[in-house]
C-alpha positions as CSV (number, residue, x, y, z in Angstrom):
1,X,29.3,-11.7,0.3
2,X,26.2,-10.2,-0.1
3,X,22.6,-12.0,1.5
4,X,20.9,-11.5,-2.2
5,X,23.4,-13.5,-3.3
6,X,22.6,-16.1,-0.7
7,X,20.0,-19.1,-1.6
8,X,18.8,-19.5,1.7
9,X,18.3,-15.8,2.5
10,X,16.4,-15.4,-1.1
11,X,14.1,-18.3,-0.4
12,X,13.2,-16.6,3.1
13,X,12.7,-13.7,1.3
14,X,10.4,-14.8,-0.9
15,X,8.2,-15.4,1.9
16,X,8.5,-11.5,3.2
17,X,4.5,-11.1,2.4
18,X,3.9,-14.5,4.8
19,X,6.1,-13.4,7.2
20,X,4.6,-10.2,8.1
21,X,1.4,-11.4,8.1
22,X,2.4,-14.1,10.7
23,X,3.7,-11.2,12.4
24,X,0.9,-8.6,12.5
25,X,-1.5,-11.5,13.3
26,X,0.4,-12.7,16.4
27,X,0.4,-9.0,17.6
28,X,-3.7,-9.3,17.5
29,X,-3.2,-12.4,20.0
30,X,-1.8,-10.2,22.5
31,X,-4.0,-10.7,24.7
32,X,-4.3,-14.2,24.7
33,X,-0.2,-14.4,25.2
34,X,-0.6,-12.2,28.0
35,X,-2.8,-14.6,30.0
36,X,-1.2,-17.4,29.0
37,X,2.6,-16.2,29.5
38,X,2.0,-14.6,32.9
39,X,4.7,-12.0,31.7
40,X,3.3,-8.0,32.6
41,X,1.2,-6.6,29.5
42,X,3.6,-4.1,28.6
43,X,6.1,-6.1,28.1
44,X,4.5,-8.6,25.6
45,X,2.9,-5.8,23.6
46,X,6.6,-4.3,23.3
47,X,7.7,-7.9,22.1
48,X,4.8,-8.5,19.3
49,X,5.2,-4.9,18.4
50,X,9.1,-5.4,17.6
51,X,8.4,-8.4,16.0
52,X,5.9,-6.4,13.5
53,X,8.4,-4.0,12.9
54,X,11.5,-6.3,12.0
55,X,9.6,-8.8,9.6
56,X,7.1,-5.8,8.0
57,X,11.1,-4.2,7.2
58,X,11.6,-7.3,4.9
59,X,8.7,-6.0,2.6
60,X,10.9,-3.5,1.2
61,X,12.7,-4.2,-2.1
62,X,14.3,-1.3,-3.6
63,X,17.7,0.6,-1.9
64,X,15.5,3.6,-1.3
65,X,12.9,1.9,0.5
66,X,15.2,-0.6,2.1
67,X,17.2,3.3,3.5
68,X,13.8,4.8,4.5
69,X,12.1,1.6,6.2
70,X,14.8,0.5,8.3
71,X,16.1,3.8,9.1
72,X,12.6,4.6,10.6
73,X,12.0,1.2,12.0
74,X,15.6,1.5,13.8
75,X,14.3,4.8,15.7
76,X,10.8,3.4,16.3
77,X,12.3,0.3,17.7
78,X,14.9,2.2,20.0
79,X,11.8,4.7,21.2
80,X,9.6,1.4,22.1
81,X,12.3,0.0,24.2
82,X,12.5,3.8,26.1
83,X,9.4,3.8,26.8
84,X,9.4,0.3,28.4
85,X,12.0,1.3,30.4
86,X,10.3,4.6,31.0
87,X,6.5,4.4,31.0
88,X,5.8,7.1,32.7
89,X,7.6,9.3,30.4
90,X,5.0,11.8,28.3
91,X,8.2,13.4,25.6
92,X,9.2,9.1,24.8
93,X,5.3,8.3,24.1
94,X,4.9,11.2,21.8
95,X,8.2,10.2,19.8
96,X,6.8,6.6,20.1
97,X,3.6,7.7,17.9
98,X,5.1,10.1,15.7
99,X,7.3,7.3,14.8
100,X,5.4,4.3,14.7
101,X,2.7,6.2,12.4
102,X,5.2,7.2,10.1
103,X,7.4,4.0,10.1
104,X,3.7,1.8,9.4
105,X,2.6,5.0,6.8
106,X,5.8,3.7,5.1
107,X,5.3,0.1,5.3
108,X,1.5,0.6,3.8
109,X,3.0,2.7,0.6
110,X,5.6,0.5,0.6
111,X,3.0,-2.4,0.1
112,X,0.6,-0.9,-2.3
113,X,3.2,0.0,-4.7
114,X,4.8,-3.8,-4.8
115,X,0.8,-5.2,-5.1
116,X,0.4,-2.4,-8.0
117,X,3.1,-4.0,-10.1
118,X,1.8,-7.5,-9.7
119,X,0.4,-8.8,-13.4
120,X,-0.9,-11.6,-12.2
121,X,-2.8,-14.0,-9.1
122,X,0.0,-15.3,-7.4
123,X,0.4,-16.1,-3.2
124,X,1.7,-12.5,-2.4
125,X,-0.9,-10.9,-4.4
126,X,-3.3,-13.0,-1.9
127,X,-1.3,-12.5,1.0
128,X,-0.5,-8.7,0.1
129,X,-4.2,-7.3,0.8
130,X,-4.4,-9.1,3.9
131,X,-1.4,-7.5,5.0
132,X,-2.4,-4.2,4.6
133,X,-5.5,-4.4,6.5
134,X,-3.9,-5.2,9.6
135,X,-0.9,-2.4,8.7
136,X,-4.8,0.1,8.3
137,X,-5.5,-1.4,11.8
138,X,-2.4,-0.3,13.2
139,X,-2.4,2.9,12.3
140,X,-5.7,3.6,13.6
141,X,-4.6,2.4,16.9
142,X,-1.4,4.8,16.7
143,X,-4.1,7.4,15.8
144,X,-6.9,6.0,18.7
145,X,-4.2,6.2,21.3
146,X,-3.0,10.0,20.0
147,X,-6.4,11.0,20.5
148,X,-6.4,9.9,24.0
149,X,-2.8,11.2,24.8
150,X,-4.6,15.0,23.7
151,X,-7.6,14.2,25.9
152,X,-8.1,11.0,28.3
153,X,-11.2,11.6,28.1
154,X,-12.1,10.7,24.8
155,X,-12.7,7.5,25.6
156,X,-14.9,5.0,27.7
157,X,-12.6,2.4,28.2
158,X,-12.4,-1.1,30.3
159,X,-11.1,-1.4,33.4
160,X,-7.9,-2.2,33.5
161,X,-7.0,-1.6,29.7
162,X,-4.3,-1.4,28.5
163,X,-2.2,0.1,25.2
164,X,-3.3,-2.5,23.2
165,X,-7.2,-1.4,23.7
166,X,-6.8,1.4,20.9
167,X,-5.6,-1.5,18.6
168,X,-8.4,-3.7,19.4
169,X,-10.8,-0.6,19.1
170,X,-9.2,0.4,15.5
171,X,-9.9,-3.3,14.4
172,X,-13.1,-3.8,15.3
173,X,-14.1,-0.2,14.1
174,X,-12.7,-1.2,10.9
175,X,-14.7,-4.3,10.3
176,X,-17.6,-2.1,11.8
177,X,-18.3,-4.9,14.4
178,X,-18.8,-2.3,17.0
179,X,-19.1,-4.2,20.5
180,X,-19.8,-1.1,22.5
181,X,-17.3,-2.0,25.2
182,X,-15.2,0.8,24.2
183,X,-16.7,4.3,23.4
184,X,-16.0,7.5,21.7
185,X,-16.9,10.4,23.7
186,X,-15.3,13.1,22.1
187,X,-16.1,14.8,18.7
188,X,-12.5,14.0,17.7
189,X,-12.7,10.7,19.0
190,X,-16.2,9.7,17.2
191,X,-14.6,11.4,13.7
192,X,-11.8,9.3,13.8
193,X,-13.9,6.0,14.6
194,X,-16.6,7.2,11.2
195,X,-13.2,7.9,9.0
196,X,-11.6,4.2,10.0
197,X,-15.3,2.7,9.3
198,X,-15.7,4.2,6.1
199,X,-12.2,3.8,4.8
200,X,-12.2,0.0,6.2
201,X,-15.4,-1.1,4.1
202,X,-14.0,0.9,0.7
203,X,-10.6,-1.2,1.1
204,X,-12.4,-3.9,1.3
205,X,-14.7,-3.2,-1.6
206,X,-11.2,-1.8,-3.7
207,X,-9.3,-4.7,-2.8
208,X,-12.5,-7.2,-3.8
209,X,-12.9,-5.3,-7.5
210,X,-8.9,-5.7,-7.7
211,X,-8.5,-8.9,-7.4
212,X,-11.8,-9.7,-9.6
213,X,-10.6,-7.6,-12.3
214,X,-7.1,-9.7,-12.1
215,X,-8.6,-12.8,-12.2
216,X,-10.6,-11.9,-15.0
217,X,-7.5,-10.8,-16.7
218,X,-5.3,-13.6,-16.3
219,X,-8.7,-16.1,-17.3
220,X,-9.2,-14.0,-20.9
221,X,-5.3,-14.1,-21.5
């Protein structure tokens, strides 16, 4: 028997776009779990991560996303867990990257195309945008924490940071809080931080006329 064909497993579905957002938000609480849990940071960041990974693979619909989603997030999943087991290991952070960019690169397509077929307002339409702003956040910290693989000195960082720094940097650089505690030194580093600013306030604005232009749509029909 198949799982579509399964009530249950269709309801839970249904909830994909809640899901993943539950998901990507617990990863941004990382910190907080690792204080609170007393487990080492690596190995909660490895946790949230897989988590983010296995409930972002719902999102896909279609056979050929379904093939290209889960086939990435199988090697992305099985590279994260190396590199646990190895962190010291520079060829098993490099695959880690590669495929967590692409894997995320996916999910974000992935995403836009099921929120472009949406006629109407409905709770994943809501849920959908919100989504992919923490999927944009992800990638930058992929990207943050490429840079400073390249050069470690692109960076002023905290003492004692950890992986999940470049996340927390790609976020707020996003929402152009810009605390200051972390810095780009490097001209690679400081384009990357302008590129995430600019391209966090125009998905904002794109998402904002999107969902106006919908509403208006389904109040004039």
């Amino acid at each position: 028997m198949e799982l579509q064909s399964i009530p249950y497993w269709n309801k839970f579905i249904s909830y994909k776009y809640l899901i993943a957002l539950v998901a990507a938000f617990n990863f941004l609480l990382t910190p907080l779990h690792i204080a609170l849990s007393g487990f080492s940071p690596a190995y909660v960041i490895v946790v949230n991560y897989t988590l983010v990974i296995l409930s972002s693979s719902l999102i896909a619909s279609n056979k050929s996303a379904k093939l290209v989603s889960y086939l990435i997030g199988i090697f992305t999943l099985v590279v994260i867990w190396l590199e646990f087991s190895n962190p010291n290991s520079r060829p098993i952070l490099i695959c880690r990257l590669v495929f967590s960019l692409l894997l995320f690169a996916c999910f974000g397509i992935i995403l836009i195309r099921q929120l472009l077929k949406i006629k109407q307002i409905n709770l994943q339409f809501i849920l959908g945008p919100l989504l992919g702003f923490l999927y944009l956040g992800i990638i930058g910290g992929i990207l943050f924490e490429a840079i400073h693989l390249l050069d470690s000195n692109s960076f002023q960082l905290i003492n004692g940071y950890s992986g999940f720094s470049f996340y927390y940097f790609s976020f707020i650089s996003i929402t152009t809080v810009g605390y200051g505690d972390i810095t780009p030194l490097t001209a690679p580093a400081q384009s990357l931080t302008l590129v995430m600013n600019i391209i966090g306030q125009f998905y904002l604005a794109i998402v904002i006329g999107v969902f106006v232009g919908k509403y208006i749509n389904t109040k004039s029909n």
